[in-house]
C-alpha distance (Angstrom), angle and dihedral (degrees) to the residues before:
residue distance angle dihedral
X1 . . .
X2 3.63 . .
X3 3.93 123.9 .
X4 3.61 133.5 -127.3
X5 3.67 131.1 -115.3
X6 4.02 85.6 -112.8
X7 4.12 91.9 56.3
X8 3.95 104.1 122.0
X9 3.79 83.7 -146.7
X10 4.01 98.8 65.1
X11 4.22 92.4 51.6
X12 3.26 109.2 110.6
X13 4.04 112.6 -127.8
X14 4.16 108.5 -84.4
X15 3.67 93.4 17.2
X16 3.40 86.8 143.1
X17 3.59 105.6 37.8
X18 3.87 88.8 107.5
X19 4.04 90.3 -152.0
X20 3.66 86.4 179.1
X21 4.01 90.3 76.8
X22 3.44 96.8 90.9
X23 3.79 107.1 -153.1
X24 3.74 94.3 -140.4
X25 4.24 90.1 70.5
X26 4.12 96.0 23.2
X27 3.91 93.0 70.3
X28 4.15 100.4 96.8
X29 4.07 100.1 -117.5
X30 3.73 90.8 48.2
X31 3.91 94.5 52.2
X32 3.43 94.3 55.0
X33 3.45 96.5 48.7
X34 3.97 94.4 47.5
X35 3.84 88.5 45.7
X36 3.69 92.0 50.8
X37 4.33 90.9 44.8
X38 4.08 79.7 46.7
X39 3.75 93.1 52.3
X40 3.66 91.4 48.9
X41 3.85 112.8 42.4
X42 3.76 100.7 179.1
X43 4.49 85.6 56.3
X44 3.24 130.9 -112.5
X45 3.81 136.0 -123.7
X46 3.45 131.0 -79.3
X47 3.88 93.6 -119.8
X48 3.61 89.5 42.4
X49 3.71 99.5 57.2
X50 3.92 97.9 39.6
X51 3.96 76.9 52.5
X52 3.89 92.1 51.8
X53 3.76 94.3 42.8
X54 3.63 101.2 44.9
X55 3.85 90.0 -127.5
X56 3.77 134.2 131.4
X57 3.46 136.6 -105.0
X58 3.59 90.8 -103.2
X59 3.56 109.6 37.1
X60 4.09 92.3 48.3
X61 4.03 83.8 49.6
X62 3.81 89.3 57.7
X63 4.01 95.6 38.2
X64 3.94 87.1 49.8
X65 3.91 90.3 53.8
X66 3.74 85.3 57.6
X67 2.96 110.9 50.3
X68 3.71 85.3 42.2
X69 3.80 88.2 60.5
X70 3.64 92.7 58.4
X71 3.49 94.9 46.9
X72 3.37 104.3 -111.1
X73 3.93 110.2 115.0
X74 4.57 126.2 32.7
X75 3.62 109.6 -145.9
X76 4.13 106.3 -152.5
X77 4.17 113.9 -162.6
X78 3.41 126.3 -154.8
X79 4.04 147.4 144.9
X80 3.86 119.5 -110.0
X81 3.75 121.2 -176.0
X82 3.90 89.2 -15.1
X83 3.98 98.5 -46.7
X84 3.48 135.8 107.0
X85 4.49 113.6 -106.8
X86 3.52 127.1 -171.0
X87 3.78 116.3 -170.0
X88 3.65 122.2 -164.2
X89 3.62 128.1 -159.8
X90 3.90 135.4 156.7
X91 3.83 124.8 -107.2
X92 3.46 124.3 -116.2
X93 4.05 85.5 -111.3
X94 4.33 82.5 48.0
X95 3.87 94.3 51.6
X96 4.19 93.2 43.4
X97 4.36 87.5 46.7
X98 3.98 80.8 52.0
X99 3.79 98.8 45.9
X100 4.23 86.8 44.7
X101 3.73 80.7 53.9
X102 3.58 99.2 51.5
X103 3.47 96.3 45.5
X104 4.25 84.3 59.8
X105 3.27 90.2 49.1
X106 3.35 95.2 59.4
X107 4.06 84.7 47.9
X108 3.29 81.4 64.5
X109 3.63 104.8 45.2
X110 3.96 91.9 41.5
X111 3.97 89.2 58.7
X112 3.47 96.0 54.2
X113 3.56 102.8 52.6
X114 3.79 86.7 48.0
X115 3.68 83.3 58.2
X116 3.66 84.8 48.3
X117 3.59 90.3 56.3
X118 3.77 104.9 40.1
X119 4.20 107.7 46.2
X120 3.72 109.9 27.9
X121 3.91 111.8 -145.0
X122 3.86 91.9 -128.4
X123 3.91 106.6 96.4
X124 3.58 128.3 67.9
X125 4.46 110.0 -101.7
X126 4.13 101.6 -102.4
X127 4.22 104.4 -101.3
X128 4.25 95.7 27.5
X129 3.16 125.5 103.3
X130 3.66 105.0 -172.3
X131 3.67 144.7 -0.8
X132 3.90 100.9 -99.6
X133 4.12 108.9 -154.6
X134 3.90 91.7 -133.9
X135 3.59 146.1 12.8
């Protein structure tokens, strides 16, 4: 008898490992910074972005030197009307990681709705008798 798509038993091992979630963009600050550089190819302020991330001076500092690191974001410096700027912008290699990224997400995304669609969560799992809260 033939199995389905949804049979445990025919998933290969780490089918759901999503490697393509690249750690350095995943973690939650990070993402919303990259998303925001995404959303706005020509960069955006320093002040704007810790604005549109919610984050402070410090931590968006630190997340900015990371994702520098890895090549993902330029930072440009420069004084306007007698104050220090710092614009931040992704690379072209920054905004191609983040597309590659995207696309896994929606990997991710597209296998759980097929879930969704194939087992309903409505019957009891054969040989349990309850849900237990913890292992």
């Amino acid at each position: 008898m033939p199995r389905d798509a949804s049979d445990p038993s025919r998933r290969s091992p780490g089918s759901y490992a999503f490697d393509g979630l690249q750690r350095v963009i995943h973690e939650k600050a990070r993402l919303s910074i990259v998303s925001s550089l995404a959303a706005n190819p020509e960069g955006l302020i320093f002040t704007e972005l810790r604005s549109l991330c919610a984050l402070t001076d410090g931590n968006l500092s630190r997340q900015i030197q990371i994702l520098q690191s890895a090549g993902l974001v330029e930072v440009w410096k420069r004084v306007h009307k007698g104050r220090p700027q710092t614009l931040c912008r992704l690379t072209d290699s920054g905004r191609g990681q983040f597309l590659q990224y995207v696309a896994e997400l929606e990997k991710v995304v597209a296998s759980a709705q097929q879930a969704e669609k194939s087992t309903p969560n409505t019957r009891r799992p054969s040989g349990f008798d309850r849900a237990v809260p913890s292992f």
